[in-house]
N, C-alpha and C positions, 0 to 999 in steps of 0.2 A: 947507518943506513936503515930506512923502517921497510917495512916487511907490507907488501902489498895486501891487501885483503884478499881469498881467492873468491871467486865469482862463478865458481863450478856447481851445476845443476846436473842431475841426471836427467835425459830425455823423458824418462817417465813423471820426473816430477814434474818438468817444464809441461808437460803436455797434461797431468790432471789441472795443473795452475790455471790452462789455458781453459780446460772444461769450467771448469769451478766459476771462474774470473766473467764467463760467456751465459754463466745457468745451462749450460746442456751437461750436466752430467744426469739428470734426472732421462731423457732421451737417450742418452748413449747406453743409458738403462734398459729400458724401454727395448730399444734396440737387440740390444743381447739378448732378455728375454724370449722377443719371438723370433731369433733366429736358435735358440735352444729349445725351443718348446718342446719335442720329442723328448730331449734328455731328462726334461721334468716332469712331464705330464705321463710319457710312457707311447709306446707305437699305437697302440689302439684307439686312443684320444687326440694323437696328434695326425694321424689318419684320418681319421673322422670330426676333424677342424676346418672346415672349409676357410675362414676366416678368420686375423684376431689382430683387434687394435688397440692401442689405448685412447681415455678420452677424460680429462678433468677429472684423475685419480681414478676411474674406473678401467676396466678390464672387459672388453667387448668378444666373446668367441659365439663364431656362427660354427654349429653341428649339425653333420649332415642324419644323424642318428636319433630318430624322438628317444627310442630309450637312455640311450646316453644322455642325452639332452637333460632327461628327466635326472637321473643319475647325479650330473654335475651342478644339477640346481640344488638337491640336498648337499652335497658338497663345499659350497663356495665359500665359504669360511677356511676350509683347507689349503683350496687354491691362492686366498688371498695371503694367506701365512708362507705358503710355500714362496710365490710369486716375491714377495717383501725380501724373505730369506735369502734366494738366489740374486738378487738384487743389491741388498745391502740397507736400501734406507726406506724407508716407507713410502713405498710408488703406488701402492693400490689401498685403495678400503672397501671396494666390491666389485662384483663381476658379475657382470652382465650375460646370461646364458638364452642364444635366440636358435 
């Protein structure tokens, strides 16, 4: 008798396959990011976020704070490191601070 081959996937691999297979895992990225923004950036900054998109590798946040504002524009090199890190693969190479 031969021995079937098994055909057993875990849901979670079936379902990165599907991301992978489709290109949206770079979005599902994206995604997670600004729904954790707080947990990265910190209350004060994500408070004072009125907005935040991505767009063609950039990183767009609108502040409601000039000084913060100011703050995060000498910063952005941090943010993009952070932003990549909590990610996983290289989603951003700069950020837009308006």
């Amino acid at each position: 008798m031969v021995k079937r081959k098994s055909n057993e996937q875990s849901i979670k691999d079936v379902i990165n396959d599907l991301f992978e297979s489709n290109h949206m895992k770079g979005k599902l990225a994206e995604i997670n990011i600004i729904n954790n923004w707080e947990k990265l950036v910190g209350n004060l900054i994500a408070k004072n976020t009125s907005k935040i998109y991505f767009n063609k590798g950039k990183l767009y946040l609108h502040i409601d704070s000039a000084p913060l504002r100011n703050e995060l524009n000498y910063s952005r090199s941090k943010i993009v490191e952070l932003v990549n890190k909590e990610a996983g693969v290289e989603l951003i190479d700069d950020v837009v601070v308006r």
